[in-house]
KEKE-3310 file (N, C-alpha, C; in steps of 0.2 Angstrom, whole numbers, plus 5000, padded with zeros to 4 digits):
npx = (5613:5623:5625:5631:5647:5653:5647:5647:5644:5642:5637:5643:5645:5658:5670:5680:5678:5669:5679:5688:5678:5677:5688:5690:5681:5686:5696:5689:5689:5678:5671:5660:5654:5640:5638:5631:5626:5620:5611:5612:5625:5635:5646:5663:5662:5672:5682:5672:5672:5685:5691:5678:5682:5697:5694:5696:5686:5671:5658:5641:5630:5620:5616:5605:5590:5588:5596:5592:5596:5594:5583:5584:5582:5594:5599:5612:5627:5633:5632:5638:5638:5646:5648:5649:5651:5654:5645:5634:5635:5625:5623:5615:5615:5613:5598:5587:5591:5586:5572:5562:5549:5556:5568:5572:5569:5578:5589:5589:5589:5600:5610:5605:5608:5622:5625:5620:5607:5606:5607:5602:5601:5590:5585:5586:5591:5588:5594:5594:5594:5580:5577:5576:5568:5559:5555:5546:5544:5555:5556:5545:5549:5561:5555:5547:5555:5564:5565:5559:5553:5556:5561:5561:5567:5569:5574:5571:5585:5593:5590:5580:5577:5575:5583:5593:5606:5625:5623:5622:5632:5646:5660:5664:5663:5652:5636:5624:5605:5605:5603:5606:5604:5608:5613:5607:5614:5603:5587:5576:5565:5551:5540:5525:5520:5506:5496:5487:5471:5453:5449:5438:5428:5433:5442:5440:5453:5454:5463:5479:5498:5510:5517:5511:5497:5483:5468:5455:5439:5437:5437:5451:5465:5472:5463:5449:5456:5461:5449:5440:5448:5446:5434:5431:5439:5450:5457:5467:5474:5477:5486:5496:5510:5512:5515:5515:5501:5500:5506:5497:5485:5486:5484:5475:5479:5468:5475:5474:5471:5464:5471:5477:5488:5498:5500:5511:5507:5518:5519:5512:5507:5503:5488:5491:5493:5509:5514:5524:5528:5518:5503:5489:5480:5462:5461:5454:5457:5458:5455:5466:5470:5478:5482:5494:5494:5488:5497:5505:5503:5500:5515:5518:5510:5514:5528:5528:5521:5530:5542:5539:5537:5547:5563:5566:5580:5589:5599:5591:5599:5591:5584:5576:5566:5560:5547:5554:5541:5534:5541:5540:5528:5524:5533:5541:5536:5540:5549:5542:5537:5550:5553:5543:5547:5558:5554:5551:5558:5571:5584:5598:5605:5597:5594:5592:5584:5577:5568:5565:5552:5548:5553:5545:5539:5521:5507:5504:5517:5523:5533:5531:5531:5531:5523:5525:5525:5532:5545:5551:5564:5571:5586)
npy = (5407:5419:5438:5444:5444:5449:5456:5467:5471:5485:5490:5503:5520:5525:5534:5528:5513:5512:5514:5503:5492:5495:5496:5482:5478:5481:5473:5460:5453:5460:5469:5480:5493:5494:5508:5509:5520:5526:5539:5546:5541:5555:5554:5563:5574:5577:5567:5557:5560:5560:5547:5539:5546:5540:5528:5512:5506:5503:5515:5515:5523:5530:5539:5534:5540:5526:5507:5492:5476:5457:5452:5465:5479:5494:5504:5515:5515:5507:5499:5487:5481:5470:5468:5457:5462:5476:5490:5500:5520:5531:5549:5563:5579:5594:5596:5607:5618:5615:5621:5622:5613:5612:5613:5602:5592:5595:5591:5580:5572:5574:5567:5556:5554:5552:5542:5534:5531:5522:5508:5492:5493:5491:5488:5494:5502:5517:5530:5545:5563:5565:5576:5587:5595:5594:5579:5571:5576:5572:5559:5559:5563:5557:5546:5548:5552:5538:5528:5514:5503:5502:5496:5499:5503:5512:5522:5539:5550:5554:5565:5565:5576:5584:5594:5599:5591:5585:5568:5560:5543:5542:5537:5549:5558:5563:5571:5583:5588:5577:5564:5547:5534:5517:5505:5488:5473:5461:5455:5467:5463:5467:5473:5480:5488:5494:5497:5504:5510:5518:5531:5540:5550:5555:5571:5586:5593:5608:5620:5622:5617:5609:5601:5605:5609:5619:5621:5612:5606:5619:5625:5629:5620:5614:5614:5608:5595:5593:5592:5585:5572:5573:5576:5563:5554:5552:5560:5576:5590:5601:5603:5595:5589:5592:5582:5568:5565:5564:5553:5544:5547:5548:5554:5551:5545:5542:5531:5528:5515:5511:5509:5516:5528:5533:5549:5558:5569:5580:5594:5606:5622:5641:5638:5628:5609:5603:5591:5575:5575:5577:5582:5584:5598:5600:5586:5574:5566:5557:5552:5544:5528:5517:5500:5492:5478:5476:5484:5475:5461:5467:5469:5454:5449:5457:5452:5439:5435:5441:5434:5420:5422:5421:5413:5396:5394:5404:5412:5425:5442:5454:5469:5481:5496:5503:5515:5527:5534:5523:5515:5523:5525:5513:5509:5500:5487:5488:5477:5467:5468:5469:5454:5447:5448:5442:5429:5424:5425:5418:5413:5420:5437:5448:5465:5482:5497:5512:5524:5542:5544:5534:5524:5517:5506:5510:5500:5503:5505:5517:5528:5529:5542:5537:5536:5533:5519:5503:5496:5481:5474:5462:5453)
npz = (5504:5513:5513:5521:5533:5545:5560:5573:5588:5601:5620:5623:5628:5622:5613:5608:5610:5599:5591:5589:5586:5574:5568:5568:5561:5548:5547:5545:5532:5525:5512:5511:5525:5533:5546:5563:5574:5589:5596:5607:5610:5607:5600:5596:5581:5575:5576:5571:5558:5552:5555:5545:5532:5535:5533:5522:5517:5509:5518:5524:5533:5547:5561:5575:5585:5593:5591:5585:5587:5584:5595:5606:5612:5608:5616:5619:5612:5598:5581:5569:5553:5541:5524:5509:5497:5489:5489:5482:5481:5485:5486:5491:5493:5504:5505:5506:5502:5487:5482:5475:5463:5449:5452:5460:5452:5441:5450:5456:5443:5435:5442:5444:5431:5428:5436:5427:5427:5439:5430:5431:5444:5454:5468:5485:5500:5509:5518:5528:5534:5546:5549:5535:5526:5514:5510:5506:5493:5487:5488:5481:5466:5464:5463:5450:5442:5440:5427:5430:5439:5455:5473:5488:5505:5519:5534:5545:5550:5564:5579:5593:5600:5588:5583:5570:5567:5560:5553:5544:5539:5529:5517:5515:5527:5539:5536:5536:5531:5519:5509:5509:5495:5493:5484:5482:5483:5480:5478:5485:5499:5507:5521:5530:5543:5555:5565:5570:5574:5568:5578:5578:5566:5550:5548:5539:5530:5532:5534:5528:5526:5521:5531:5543:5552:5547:5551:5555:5549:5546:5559:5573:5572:5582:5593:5588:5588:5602:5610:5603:5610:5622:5626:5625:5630:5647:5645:5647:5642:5647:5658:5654:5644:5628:5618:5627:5625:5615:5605:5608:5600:5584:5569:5554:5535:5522:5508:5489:5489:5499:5510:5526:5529:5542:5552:5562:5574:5584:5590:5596:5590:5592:5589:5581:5571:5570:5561:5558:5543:5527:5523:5516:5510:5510:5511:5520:5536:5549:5565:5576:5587:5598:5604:5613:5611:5600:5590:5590:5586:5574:5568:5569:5562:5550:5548:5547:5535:5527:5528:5527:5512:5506:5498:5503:5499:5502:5513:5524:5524:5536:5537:5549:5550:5562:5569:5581:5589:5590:5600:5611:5614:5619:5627:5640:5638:5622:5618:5617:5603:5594:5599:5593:5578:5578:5582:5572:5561:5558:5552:5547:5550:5559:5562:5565:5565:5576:5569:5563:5552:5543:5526:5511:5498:5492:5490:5476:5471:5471:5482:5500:5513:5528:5546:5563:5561:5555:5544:5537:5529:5520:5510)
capx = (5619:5623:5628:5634:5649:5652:5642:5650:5641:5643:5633:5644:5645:5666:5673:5689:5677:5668:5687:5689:5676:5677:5694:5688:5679:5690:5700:5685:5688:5673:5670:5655:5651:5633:5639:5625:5626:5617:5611:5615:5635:5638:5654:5665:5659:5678:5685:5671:5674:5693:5690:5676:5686:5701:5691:5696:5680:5663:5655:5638:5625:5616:5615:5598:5588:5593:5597:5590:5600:5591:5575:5587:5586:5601:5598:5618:5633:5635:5633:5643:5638:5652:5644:5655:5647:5657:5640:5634:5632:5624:5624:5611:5615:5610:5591:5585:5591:5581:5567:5553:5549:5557:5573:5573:5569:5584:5593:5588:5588:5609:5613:5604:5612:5629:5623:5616:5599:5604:5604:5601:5599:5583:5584:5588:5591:5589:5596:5590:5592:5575:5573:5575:5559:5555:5558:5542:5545:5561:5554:5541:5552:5563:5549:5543:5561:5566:5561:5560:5551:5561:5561:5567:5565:5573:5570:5576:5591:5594:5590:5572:5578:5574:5589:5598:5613:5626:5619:5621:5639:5647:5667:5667:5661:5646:5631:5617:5604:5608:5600:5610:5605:5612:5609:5607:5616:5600:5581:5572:5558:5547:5533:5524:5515:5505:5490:5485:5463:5453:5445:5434:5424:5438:5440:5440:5459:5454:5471:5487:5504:5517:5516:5507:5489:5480:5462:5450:5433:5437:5440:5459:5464:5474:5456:5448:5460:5461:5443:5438:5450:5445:5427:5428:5443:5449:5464:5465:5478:5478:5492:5501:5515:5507:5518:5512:5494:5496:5508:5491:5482:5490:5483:5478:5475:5468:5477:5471:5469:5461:5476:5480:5495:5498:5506:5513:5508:5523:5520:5508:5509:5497:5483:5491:5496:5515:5515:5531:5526:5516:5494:5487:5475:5455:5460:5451:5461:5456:5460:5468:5470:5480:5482:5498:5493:5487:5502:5510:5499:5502:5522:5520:5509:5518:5534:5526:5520:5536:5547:5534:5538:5556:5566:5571:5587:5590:5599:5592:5599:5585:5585:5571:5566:5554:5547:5555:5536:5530:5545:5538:5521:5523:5537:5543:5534:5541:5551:5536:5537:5554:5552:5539:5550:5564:5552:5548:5567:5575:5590:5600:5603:5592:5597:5587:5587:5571:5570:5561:5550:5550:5552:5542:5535:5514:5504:5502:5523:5524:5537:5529:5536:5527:5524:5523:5524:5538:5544:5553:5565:5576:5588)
capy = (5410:5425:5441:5449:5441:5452:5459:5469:5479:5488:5495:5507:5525:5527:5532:5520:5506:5514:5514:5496:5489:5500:5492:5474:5478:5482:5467:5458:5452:5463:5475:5486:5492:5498:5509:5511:5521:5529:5550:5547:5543:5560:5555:5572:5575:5579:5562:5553:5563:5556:5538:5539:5546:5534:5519:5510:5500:5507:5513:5522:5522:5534:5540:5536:5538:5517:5502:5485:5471:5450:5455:5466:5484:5495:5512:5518:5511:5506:5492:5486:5474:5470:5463:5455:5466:5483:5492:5506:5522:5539:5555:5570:5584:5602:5597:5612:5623:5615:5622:5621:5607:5610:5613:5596:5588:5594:5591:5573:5570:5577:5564:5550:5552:5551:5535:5530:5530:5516:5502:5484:5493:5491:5487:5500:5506:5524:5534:5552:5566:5566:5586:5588:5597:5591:5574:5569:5580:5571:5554:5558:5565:5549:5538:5548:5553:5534:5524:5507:5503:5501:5492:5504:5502:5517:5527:5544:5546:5560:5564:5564:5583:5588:5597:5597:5590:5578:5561:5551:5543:5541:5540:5557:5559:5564:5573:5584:5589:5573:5557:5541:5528:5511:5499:5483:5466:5456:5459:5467:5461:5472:5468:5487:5487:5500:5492:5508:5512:5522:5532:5546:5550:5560:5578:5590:5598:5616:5624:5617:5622:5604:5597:5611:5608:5623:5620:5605:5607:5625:5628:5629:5611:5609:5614:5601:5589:5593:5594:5576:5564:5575:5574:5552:5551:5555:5563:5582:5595:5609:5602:5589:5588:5588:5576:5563:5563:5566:5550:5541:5547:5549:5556:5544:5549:5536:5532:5528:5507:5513:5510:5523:5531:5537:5558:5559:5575:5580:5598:5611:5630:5645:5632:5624:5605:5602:5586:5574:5572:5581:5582:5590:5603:5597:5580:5569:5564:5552:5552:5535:5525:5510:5497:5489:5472:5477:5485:5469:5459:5471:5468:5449:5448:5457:5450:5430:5436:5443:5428:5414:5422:5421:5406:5392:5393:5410:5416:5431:5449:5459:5477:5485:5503:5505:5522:5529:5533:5516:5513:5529:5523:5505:5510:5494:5481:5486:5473:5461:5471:5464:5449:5442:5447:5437:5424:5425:5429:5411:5415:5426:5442:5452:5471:5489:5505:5516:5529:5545:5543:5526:5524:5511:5509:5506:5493:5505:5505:5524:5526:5534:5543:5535:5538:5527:5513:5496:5493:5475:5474:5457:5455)
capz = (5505:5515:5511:5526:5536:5552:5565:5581:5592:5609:5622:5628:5620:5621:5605:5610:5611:5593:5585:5591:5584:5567:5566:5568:5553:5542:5545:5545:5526:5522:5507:5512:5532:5538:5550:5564:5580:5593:5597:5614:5613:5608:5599:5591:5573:5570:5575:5568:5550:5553:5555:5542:5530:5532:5530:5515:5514:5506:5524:5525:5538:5551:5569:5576:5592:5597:5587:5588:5586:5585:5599:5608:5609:5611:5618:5617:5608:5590:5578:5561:5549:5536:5518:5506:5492:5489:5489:5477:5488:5482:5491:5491:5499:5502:5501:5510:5498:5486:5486:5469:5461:5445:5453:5467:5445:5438:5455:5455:5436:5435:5449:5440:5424:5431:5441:5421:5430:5443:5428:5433:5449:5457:5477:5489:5508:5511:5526:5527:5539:5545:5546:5529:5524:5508:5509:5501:5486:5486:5484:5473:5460:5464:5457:5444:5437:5437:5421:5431:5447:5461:5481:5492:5513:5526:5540:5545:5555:5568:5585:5598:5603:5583:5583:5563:5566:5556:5555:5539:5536:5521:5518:5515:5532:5541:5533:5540:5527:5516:5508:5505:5494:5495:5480:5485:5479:5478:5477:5492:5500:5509:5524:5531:5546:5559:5570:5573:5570:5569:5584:5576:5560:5546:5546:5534:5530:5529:5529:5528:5524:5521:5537:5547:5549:5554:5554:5554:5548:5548:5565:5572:5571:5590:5599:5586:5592:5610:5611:5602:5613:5630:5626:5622:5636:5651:5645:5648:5639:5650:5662:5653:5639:5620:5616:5632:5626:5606:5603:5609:5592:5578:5561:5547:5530:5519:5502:5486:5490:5508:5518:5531:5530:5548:5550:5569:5578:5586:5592:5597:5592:5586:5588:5575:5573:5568:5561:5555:5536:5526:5526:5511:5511:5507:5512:5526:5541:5554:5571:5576:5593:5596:5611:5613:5607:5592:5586:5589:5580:5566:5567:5569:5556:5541:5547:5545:5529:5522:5529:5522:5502:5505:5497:5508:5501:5506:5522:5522:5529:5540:5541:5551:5550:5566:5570:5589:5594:5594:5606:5617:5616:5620:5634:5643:5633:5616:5615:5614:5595:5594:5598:5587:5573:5579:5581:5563:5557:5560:5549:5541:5554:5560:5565:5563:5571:5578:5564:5563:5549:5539:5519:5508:5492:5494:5485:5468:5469:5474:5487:5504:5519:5535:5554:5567:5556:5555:5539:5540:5523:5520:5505)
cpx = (5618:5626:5631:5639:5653:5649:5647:5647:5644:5638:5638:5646:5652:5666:5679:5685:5673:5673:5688:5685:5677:5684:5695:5686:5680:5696:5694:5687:5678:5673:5665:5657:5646:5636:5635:5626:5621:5617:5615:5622:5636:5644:5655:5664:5668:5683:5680:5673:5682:5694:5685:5679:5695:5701:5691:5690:5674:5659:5650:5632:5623:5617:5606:5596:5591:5593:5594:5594:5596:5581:5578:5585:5592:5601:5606:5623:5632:5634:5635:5640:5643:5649:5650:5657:5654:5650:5640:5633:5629:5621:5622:5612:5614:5603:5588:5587:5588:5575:5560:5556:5553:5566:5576:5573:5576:5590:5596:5591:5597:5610:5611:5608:5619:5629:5618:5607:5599:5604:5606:5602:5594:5580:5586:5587:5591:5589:5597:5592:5584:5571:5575:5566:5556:5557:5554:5542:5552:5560:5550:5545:5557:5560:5549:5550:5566:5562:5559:5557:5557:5557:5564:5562:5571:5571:5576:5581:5590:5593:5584:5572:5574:5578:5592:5604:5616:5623:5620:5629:5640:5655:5670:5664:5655:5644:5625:5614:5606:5603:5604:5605:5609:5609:5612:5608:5612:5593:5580:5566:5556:5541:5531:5518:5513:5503:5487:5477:5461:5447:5440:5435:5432:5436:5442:5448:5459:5457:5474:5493:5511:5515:5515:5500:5487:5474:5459:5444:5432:5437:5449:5459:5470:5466:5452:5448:5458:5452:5439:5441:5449:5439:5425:5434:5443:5457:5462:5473:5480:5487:5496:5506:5511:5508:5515:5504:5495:5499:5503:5489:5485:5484:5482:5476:5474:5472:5473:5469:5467:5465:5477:5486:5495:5503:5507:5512:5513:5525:5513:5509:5504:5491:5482:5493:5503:5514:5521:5528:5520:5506:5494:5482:5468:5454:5455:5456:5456:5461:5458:5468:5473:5482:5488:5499:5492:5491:5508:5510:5500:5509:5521:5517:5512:5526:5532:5524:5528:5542:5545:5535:5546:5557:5569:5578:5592:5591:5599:5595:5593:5587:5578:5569:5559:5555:5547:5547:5532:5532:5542:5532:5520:5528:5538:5540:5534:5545:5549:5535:5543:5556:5550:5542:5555:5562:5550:5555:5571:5581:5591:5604:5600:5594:5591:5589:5578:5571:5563:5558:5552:5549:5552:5539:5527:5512:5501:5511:5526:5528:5532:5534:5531:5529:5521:5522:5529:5538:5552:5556:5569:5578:5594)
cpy = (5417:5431:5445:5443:5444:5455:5458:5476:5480:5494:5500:5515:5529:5529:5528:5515:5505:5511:5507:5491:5489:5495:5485:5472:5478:5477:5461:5454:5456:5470:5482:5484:5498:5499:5511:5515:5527:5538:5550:5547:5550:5559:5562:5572:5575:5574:5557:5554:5560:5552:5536:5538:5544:5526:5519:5506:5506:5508:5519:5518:5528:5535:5541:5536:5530:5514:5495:5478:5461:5454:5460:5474:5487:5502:5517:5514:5510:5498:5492:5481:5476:5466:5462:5459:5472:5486:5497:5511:5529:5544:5561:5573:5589:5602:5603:5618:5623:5615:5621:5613:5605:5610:5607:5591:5588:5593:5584:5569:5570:5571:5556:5549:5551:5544:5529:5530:5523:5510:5498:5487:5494:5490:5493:5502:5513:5525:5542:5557:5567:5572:5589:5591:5597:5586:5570:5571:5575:5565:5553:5560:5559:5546:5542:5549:5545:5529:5519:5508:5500:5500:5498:5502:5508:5520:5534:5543:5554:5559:5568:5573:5588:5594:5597:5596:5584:5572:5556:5551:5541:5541:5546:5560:5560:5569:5576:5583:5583:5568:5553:5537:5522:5505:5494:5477:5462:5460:5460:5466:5464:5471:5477:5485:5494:5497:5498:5511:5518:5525:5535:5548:5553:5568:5582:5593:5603:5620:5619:5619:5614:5600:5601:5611:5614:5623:5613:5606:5617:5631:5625:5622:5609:5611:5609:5594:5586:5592:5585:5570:5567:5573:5566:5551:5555:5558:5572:5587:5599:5608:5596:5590:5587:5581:5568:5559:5562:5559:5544:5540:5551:5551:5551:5547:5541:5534:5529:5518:5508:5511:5516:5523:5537:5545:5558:5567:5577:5588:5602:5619:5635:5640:5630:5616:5602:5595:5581:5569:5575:5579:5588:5592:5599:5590:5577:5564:5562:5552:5545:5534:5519:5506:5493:5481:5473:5481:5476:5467:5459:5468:5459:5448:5449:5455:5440:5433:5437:5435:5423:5415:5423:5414:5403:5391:5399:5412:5424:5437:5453:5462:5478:5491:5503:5512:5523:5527:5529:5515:5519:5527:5518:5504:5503:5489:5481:5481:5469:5462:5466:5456:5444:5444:5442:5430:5421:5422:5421:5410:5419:5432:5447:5460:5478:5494:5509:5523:5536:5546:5538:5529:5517:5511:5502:5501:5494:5506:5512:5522:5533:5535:5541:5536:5534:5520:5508:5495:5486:5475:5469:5458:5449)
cpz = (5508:5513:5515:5530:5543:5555:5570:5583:5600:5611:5627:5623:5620:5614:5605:5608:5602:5589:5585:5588:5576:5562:5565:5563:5549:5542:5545:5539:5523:5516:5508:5520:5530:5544:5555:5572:5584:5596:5602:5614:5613:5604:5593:5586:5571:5569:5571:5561:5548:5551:5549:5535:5526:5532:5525:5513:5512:5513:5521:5530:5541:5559:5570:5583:5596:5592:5590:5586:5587:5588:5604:5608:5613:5611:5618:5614:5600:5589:5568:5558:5543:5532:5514:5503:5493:5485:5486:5482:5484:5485:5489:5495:5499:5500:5504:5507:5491:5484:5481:5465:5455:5446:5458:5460:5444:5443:5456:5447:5433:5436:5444:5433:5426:5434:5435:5425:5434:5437:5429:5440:5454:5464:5481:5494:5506:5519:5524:5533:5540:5547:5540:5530:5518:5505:5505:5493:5484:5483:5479:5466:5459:5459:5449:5438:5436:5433:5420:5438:5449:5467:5483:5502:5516:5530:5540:5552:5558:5575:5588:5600:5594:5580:5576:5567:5561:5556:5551:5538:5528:5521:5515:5521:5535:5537:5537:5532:5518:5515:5503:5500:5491:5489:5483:5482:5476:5479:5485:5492:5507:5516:5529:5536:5551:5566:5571:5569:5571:5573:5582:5567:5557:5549:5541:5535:5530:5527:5533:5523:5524:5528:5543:5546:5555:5554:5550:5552:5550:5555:5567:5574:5578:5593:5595:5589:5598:5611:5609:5606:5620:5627:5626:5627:5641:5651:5644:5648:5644:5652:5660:5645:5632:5618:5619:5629:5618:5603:5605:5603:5591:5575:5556:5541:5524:5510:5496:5485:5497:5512:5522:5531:5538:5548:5562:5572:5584:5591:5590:5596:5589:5586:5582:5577:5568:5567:5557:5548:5534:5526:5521:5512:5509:5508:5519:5531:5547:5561:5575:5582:5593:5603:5606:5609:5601:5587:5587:5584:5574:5563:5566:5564:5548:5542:5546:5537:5526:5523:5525:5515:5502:5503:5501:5506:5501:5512:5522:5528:5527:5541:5544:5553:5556:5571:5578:5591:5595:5601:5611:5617:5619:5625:5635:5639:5626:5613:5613:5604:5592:5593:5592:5581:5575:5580:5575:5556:5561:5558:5546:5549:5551:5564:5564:5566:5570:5576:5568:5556:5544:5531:5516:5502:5496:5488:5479:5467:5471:5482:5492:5510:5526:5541:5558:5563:5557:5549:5539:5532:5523:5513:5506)
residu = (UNK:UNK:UNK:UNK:UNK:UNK:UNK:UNK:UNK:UNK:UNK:UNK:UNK:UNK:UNK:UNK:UNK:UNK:UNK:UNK:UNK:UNK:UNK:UNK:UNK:UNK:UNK:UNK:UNK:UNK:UNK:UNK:UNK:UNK:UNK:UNK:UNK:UNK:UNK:UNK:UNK:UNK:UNK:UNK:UNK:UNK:UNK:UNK:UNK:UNK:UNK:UNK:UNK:UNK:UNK:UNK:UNK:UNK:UNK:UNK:UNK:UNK:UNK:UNK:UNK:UNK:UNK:UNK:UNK:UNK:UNK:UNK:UNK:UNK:UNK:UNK:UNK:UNK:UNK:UNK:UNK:UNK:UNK:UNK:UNK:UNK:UNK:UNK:UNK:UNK:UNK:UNK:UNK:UNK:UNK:UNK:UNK:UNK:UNK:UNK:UNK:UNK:UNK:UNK:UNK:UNK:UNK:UNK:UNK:UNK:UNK:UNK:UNK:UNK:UNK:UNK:UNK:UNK:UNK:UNK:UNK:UNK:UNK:UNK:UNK:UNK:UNK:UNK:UNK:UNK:UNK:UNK:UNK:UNK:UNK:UNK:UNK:UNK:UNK:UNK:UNK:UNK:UNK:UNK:UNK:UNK:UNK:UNK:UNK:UNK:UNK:UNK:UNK:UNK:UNK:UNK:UNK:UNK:UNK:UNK:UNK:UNK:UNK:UNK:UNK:UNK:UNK:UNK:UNK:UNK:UNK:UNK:UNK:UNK:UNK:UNK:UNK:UNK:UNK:UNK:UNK:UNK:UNK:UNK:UNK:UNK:UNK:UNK:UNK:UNK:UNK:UNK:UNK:UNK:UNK:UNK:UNK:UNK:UNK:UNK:UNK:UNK:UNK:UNK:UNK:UNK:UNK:UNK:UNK:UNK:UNK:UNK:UNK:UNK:UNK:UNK:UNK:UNK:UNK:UNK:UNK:UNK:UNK:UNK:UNK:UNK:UNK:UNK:UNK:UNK:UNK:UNK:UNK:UNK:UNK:UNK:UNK:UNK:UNK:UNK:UNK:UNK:UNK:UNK:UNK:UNK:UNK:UNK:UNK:UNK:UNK:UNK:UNK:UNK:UNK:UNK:UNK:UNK:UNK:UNK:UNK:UNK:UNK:UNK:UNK:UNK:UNK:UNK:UNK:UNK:UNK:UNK:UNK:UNK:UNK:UNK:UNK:UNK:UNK:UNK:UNK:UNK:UNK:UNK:UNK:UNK:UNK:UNK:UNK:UNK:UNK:UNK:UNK:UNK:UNK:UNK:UNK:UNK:UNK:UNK:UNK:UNK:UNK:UNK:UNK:UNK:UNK:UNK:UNK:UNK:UNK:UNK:UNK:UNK:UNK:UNK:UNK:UNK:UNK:UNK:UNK:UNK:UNK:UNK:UNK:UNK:UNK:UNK:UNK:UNK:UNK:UNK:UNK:UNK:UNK:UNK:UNK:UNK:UNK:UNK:UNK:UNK:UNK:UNK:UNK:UNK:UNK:UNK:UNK:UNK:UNK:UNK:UNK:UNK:UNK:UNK:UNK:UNK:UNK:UNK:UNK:UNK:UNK:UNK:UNK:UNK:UNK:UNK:UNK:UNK:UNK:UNK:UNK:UNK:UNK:UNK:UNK:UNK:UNK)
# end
């Protein structure tokens, strides 16, 4: 049995052709809409908040860089799925104000009790703005403040510029600095993958500030950098874009089952390296490498895994939270990513969006925030 019973998307980025569909929805016979649409429209924050607001159905969703739809991606335009479900939805906002740990506890802890602590709630999407700046501290007090492990699968939403702006929907409109959760009708099942190895020995974290690394083995940590993938390649910093050469190698920090959790460097400054998610201090960090094919591989693999433990009498709904710089690393032939889940995903539909930082729980049940990563969640 299914849980979702329409799907309308479009690639074009009108707000007429947005309204039009929106309305499709809502006579749809559906109780819940995931609403998902693209940076590039641009549509007015004042008619979206409008439309939003007088939707009678439980809507929430994101604006992200693009959306993926079957093996398809969709670089502008929108997409709805309508569930039968009237969905739970719960809405953090203002993290950025925030700021110590005992006050993101009792932030959390309030919000939970009102919400009984989620019981007999256990499965979960999240949609996030993903310049929130302590969205780790967010998760982890998540975990440790509920008294039930929990599924949770999301990516952040926003846009490739880094800019804060609105992003998550809700029927109370759009939201910057926000993080939804969406409890989920049925269990999630989960499948996390990278492909990404490792180029060069670990280095030393010697300082570091959140997601600011300023030095590597105690020297400044961009000549480090820059200095290790010029010396073993033929790639050369002086005169090209940070960006062009650094979503080559990534960052990996290993976790406590030796998985690599990958950290995206993202920016150059102070011969520091700005990276998206945080790098503690004293730790060991690997610099990573990854060929095309071998991120596939990755994807095609934890998506045959996750489908294979699913029940044949399950049509399941597929979300997939995969991180933009795969897609800018893998340029023209990401779709070959696509695919091989769609070749996997035989039923049910299959939908996603190309997040800026993924959210999962690891193989000790702790929810992390990941980079450059695919996390493939069915339900």
């Amino acid at each position: 049995m299914a849980t979702e019973l329409f799907t309308w998307y479009t690639v074009s980025d009108t707000l007429n052709d947005f309204k039009s569909g929106l309305s499709l929805a809502q006579e749809s016979g559906a109780e819940s809409l995931l609403v998902l649409t693209c940076s590039l429209n641009n549509y007015p924050e004042e008619e979206l908040n409008a439309l939003f607001t007088a939707c009678p159905l439980k809507l929430f969703g994101g604006i992200y860089p693009m959306l993926t739809l079957q093996g398809d991606l969709i670089k502008q335009g929108a997409l709805i799925i309508g569930f039968k479900e009237t969905f739970d939805v719960t809405l953090f906002t203002q993290l950025n104000h925030v700021t110590t740990e005992n006050s993101l506890e009792d932030f959390i802890t309030s919000t939970l009790q009102e919400k009984q602590n989620f019981r007999g709630q256990d499965n979960f999407l999240m949609f996030y703005d993903a310049l929130i700046s302590n969205i780790e501290g967010f998760i982890d007090c998540l975990f440790e403040c509920l008294d039930h492990g929990i599924k949770i699968a999301g990516g952040g939403a926003g846009n490739l510029d880094f800019i804060q702006r609105q992003c998550v929907f809700t029927n109370s409109g759009i939201h910057s600095d926000a993080i939804l959760l969406v409890a989920l009708p049925r269990a999630l099942h989960t499948s996390v993958a990278h492909g990404w190895k490792t180029f060069d020995e670990p280095f030393l974290v010697s300082e570091a500030q959140g997601q600011t690394v300023q030095s590597l083995n105690y020297q400044p940590a961009y000549e480090v950098y820059c200095q290790t993938i010029e010396n073993a390649t033929e790639y050369t910093f002086k005169d090209t874009d940070f960006f062009e050469i650094a979503k080559h190698f990534p960052l990996g920090i290993k976790d406590i089952n030796n998985n690599i959790i990958v950290r995206d460097p993202i920016l150059a400054k102070n011969n520091q390296l700005q990276c998206f998610g945080n790098i503690p201090i004293n730790s060991m960090v690997y610099l990573l490498e990854g060929k095309i094919d071998t991120l596939v591989a990755s994807t095609e693999k934890a998506a045959a895994t996750l489908f294979s433990n699913l029940t044949k009498t399950t049509i399941p709904t597929t979300m997939i939270f995969d991180c933009i710089s795969r897609a800018l690393f893998m340029e023209d032939e990401f779709e070959k990513e696509l695919n091989v889940i769609a070749e996997q995903c035989r039923s049910g539909t299959l939908f996603g969006v190309l997040s800026l930082g993924e959210i999962a729980n690891s193989q000790s049940g702790a929810i992390r925030l990941l980079n450059k990563s695919i996390v493939i969640s069915s339900w």
